[in-house]
Backbone as CSV, one residue per row, in Angstrom:
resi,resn,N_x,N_y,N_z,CA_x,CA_y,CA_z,C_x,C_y,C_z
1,UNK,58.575,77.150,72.395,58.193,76.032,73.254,56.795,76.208,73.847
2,UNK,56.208,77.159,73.430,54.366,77.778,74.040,53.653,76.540,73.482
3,UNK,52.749,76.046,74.672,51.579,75.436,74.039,50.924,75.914,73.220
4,UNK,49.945,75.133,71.736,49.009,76.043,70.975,48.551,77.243,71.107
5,UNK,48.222,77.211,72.575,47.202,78.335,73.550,47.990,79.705,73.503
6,UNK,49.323,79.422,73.410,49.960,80.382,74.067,50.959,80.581,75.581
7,UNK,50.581,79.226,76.059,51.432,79.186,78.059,52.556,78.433,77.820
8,UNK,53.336,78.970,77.936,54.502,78.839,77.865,55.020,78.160,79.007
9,UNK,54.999,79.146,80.492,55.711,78.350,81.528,54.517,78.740,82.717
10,UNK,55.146,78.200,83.880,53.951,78.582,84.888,54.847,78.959,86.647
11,UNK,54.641,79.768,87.663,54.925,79.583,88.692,55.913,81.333,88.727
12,UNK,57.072,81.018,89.091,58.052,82.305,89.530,57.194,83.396,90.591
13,UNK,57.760,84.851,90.459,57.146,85.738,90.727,57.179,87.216,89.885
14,UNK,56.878,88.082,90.427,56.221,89.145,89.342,57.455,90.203,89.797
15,UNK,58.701,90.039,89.962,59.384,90.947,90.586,59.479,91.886,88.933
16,UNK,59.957,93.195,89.301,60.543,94.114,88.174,61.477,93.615,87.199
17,UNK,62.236,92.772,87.196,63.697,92.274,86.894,62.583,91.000,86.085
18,UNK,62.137,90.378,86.832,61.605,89.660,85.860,60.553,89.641,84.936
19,UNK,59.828,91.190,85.532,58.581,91.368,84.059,59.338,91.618,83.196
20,UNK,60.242,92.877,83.308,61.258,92.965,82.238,61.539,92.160,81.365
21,UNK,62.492,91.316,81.559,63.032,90.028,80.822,62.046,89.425,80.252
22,UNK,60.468,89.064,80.835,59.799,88.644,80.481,59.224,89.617,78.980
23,UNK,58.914,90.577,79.435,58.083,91.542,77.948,59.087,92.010,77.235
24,UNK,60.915,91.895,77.283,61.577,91.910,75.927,61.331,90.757,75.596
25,UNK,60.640,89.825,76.065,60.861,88.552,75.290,59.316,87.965,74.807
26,UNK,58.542,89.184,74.802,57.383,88.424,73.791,56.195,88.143,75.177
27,UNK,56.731,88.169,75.991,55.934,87.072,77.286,55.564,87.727,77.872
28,UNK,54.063,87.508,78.331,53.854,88.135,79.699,52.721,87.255,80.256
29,UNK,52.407,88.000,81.671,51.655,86.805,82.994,50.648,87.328,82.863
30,UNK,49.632,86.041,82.961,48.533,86.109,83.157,47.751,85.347,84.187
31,UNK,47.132,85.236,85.295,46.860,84.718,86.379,45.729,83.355,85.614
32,UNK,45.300,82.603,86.345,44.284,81.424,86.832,44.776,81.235,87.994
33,UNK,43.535,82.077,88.722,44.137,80.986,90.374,45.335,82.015,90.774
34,UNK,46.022,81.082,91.866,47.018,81.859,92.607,48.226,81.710,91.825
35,UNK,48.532,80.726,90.411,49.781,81.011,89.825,49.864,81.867,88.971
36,UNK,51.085,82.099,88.825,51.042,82.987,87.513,51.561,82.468,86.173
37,UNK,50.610,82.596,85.608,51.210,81.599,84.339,52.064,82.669,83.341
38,UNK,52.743,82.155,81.940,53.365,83.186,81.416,52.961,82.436,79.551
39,UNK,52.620,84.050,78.792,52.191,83.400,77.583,52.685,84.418,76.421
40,UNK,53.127,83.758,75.554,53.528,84.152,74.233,52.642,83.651,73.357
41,UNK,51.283,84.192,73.110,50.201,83.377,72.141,51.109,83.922,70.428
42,UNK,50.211,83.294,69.659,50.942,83.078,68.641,49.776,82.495,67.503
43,UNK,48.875,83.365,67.381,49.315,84.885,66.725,49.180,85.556,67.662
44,UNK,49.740,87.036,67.416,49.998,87.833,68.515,49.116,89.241,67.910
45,UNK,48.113,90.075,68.474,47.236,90.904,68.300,48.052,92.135,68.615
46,UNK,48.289,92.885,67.675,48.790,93.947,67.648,48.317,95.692,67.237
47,UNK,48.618,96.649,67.490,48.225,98.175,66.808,49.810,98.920,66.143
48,UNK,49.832,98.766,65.190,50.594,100.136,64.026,50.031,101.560,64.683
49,UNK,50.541,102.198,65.204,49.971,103.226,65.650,49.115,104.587,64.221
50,UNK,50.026,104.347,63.422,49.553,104.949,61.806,48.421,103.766,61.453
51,UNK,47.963,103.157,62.062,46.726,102.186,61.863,45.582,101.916,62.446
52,UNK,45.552,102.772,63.295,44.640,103.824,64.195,43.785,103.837,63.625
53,UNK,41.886,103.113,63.683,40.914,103.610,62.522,40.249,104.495,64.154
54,UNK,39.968,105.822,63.232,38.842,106.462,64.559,37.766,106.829,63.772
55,UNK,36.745,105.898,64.176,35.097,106.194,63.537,34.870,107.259,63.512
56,UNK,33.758,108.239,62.865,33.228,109.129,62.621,32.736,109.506,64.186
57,UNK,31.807,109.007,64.392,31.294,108.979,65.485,31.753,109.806,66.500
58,UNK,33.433,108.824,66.866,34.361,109.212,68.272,35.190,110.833,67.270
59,UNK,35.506,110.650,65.978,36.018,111.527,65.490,35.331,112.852,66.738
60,UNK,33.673,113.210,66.283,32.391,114.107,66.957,33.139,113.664,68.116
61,UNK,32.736,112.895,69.372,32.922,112.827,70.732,34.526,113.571,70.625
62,UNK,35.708,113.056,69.942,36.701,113.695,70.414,36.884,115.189,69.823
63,UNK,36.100,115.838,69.243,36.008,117.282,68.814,35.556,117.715,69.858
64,UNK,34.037,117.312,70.508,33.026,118.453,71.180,33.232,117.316,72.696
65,UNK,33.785,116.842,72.746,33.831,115.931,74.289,33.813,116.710,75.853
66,UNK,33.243,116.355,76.404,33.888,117.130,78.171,34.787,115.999,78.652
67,UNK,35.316,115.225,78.281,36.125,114.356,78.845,37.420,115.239,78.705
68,UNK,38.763,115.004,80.056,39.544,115.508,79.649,41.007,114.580,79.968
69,UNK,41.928,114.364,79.034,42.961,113.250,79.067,43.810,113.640,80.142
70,UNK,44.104,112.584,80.024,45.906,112.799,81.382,46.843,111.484,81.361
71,UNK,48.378,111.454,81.594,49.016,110.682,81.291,49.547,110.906,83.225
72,UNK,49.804,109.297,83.198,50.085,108.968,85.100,49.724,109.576,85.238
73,UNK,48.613,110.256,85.595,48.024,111.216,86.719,47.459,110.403,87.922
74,UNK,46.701,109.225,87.610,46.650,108.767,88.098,46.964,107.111,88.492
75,UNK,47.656,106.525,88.515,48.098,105.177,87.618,47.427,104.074,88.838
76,UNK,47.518,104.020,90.059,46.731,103.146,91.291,45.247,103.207,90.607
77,UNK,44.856,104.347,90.834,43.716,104.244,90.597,43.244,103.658,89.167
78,UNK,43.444,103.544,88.246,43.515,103.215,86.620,43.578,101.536,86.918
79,UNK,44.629,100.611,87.849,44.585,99.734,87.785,43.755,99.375,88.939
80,UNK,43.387,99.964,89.839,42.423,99.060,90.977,41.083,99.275,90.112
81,UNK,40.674,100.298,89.411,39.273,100.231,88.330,39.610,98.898,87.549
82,UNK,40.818,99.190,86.574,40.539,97.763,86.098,40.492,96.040,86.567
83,UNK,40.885,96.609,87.859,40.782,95.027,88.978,39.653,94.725,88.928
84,UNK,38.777,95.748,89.313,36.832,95.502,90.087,36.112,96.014,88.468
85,UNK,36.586,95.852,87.661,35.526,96.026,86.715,35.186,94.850,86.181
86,UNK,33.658,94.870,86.086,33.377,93.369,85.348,33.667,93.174,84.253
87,UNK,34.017,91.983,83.589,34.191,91.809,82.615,33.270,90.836,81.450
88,UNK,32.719,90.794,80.344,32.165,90.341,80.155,32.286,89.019,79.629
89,UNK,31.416,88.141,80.035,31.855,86.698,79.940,33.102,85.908,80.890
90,UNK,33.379,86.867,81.686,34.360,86.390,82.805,33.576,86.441,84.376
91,UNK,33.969,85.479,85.221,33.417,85.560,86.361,34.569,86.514,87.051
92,UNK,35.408,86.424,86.797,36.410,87.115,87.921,37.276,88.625,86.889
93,UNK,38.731,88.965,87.287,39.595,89.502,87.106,40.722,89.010,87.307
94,UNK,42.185,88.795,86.014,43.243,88.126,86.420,44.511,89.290,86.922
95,UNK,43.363,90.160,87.534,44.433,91.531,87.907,44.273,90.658,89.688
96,UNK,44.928,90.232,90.029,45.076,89.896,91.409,45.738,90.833,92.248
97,UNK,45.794,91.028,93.831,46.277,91.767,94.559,47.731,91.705,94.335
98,UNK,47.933,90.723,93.900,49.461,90.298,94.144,50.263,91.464,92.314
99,UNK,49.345,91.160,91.320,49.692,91.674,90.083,49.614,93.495,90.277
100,UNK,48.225,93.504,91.002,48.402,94.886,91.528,49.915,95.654,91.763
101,UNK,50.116,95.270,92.882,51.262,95.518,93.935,52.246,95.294,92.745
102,UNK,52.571,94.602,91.971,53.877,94.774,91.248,53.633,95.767,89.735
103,UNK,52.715,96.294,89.603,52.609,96.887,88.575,52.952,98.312,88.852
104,UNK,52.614,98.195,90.178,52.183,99.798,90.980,54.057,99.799,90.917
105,UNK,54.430,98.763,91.351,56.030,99.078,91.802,56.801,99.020,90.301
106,UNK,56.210,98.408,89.062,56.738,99.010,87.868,56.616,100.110,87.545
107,UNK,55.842,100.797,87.835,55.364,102.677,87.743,56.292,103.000,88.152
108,UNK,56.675,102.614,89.590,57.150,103.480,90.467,59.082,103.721,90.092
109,UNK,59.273,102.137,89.247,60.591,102.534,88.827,60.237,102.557,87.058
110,UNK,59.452,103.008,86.629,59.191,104.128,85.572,59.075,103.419,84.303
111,UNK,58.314,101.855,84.266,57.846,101.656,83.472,56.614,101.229,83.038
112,UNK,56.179,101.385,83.717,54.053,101.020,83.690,53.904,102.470,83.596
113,UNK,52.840,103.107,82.669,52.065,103.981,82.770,50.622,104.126,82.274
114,UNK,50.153,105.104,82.634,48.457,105.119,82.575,48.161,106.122,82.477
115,UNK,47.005,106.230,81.112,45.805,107.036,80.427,44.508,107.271,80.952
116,UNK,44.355,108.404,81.182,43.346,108.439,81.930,42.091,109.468,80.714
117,UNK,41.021,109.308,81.514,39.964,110.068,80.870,39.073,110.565,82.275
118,UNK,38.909,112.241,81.968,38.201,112.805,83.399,36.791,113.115,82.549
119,UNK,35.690,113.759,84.129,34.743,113.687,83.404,34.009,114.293,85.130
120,UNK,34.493,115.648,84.911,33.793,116.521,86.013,34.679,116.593,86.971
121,UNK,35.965,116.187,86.933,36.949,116.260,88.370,36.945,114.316,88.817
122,UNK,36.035,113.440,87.819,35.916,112.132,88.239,36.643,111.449,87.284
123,UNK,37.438,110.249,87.657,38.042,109.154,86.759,37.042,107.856,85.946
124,UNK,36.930,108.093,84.503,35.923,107.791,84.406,36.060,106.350,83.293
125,UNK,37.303,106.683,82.886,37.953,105.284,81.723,39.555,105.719,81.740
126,UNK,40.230,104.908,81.424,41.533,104.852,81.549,42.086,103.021,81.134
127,UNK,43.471,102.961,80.953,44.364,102.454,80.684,45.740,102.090,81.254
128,UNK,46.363,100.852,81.042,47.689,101.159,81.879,48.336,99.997,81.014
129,UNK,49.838,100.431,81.230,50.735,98.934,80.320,52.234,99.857,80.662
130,UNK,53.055,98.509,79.617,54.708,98.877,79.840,54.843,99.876,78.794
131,UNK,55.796,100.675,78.777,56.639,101.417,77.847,58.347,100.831,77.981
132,UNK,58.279,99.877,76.720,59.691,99.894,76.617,60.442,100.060,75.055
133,UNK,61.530,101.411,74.976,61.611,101.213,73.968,60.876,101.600,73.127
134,UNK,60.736,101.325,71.560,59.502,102.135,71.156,58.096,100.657,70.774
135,UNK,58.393,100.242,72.131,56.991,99.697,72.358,55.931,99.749,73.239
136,UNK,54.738,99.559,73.164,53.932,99.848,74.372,53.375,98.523,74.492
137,UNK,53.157,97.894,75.496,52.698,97.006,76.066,51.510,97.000,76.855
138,UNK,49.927,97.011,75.839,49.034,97.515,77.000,48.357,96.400,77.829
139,UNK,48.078,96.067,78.553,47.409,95.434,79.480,45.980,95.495,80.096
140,UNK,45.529,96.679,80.514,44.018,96.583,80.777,43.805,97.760,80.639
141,UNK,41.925,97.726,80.306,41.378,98.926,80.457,40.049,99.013,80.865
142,UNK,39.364,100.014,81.432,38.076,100.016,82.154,37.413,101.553,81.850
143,UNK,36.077,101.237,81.914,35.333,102.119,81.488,34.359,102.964,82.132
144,UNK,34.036,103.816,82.897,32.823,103.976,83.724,31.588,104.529,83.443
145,UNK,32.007,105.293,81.811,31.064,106.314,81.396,31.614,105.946,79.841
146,UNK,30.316,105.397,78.944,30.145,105.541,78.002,31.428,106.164,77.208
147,UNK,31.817,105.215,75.920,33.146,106.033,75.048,34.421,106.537,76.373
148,UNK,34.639,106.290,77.468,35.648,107.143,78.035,36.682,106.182,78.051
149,UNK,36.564,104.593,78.106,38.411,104.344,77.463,38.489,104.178,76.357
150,UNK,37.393,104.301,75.351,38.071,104.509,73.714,38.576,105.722,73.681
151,UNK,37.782,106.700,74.333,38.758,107.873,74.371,39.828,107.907,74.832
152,UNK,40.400,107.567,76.054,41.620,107.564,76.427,42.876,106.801,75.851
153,UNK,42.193,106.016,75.203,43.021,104.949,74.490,43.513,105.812,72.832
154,UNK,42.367,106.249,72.447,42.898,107.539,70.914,43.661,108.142,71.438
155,UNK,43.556,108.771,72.360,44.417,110.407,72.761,46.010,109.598,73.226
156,UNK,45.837,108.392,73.380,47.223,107.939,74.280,47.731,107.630,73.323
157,UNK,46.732,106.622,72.278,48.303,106.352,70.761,48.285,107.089,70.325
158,UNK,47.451,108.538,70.060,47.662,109.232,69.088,49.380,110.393,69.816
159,UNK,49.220,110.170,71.149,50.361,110.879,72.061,51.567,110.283,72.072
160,UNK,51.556,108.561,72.244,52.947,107.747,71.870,53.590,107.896,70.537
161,UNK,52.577,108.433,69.175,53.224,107.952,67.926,53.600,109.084,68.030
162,UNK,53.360,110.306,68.426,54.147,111.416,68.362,55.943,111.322,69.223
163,UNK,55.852,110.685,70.063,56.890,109.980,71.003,57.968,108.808,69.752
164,UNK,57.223,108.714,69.103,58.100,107.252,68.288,57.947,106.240,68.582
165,UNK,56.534,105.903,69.359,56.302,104.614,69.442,56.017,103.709,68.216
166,UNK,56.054,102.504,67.974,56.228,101.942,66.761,55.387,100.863,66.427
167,UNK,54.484,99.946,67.714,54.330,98.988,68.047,53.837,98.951,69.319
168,UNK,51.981,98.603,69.320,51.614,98.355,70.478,50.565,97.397,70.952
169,UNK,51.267,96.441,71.695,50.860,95.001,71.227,49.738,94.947,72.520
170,UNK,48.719,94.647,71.956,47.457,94.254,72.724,47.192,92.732,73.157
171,UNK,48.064,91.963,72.937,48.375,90.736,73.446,47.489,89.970,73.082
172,UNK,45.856,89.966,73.179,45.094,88.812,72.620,43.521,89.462,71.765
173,UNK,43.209,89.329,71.164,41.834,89.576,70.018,40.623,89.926,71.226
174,UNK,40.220,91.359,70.984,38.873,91.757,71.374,38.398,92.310,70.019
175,UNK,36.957,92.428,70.087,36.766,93.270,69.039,36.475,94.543,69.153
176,UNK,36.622,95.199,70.471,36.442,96.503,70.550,37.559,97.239,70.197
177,UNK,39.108,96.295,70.302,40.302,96.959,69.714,40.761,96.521,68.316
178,UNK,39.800,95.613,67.667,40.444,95.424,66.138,39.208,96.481,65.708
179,UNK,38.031,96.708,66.360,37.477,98.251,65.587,38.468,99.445,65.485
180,UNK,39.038,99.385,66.362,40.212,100.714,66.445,41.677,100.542,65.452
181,UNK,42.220,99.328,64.972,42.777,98.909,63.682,43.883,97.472,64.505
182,UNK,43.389,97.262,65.535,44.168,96.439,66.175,44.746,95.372,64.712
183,UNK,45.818,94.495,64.680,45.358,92.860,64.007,46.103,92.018,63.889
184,UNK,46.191,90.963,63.888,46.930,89.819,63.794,48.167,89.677,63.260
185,UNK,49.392,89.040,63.834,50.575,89.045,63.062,51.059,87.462,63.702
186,UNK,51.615,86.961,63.110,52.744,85.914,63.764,53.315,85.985,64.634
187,UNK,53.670,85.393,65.541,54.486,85.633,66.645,55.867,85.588,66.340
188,UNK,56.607,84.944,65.177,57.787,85.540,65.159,58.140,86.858,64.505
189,UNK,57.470,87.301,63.702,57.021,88.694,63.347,56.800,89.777,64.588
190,UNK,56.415,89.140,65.360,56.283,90.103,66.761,57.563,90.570,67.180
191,UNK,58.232,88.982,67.347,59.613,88.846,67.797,60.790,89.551,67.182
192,UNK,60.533,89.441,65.668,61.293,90.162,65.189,60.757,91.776,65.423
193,UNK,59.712,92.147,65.121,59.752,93.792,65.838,60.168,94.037,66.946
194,UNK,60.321,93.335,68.216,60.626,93.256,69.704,62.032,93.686,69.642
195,UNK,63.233,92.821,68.801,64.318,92.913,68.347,64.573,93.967,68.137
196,UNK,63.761,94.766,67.058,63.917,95.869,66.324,64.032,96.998,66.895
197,UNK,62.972,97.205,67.812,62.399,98.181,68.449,62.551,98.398,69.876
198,UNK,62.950,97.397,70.484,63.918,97.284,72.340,65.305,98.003,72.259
């Protein structure tokens, strides 16, 4: 029932019980403004974790790097960076105070987590999303220092597929994550992995 776009429905709130229900089911919120809208785009942008391309390049950075990984170490901090980071071609952030506060409280009952990348004792790129099942659900990421959330982002799928993750859906087309092997599938193809893999 999603418009072309992908928005499906609009309004509710962001409680635990209902992101849930919402991301076994393909869906998740995305802000304009003070509502929260909810979207199942279609096609749906996805990563095979065995589909992982790592350039030559980052191959070097992740051999000889001073960056150093961490999983929740820090997870507040991971998402208030990705609140205040600019984005390009966006005037704002649809990480609102309000999305904040319920993500922090999905951590807290143990399903949001976050990738971090250090860089002298400082937080410098990182990541955060759902784990459900053998899916990952990522949501945002921010950068402060050159290569440090492509790095954090290798070291984290390359850490889930060891876990049995199967499927990790990046929700809409950048091209900094179809360089990494992100790509397009159908949305009932999604659905049916969702099935599969919940």
């Amino acid at each position: 029932m999603a418009e072309p776009d992908g928005l499906l429905a609009m309004g509710g709130d962001l409680s635990v019980e209902r992101l849930l229900l919402a991301y076994k089911n393909g869906i998740f919120p995305w802000y304009e403004g003070d509502v929260p809208l909810w979207w199942c785009p279609d096609p749906r942008f996805v990563l095979f974790p065995e589909d992982l391309k790592i350039s030559k390049s980052m191959q070097q950075l992740l051999r000889k790097t001073s960056f150093r990984f961490t999983i929740d170490k820090d997870f507040a901090s991971v998402i208030r960076y990705c609140k205040n980071s600019p984005r390009s071609g966006q005037t704002g952030t649809w990480i609102t105070g309000e999305v904040e506060k319920a993500y922090c409280k999905m951590y807290e009952a143990g399903f949001a987590h976050s990738a971090e990348a250090w860089l002298n004792d400082q937080l410098v790129g990182g990541l955060y999303g759902i784990r459900l099942g053998k899916v990952f659900f990522g949501e945002s990421m921010f950068s402060h220092s050159s290569n440090a959330s492509k790095f954090a982002f290798i070291k984290y799928v390359e850490h889930l597929r060891t876990e049995g993750i199967a499927l990790i859906d990046c929700q809409v087309y950048t091209p900094h994550l179809e360089s990494l092997g992100a790509q397009m599938i159908p949305r009932q193809q999604f659905i049916q992995l969702l099935n599969q893999l919940l």
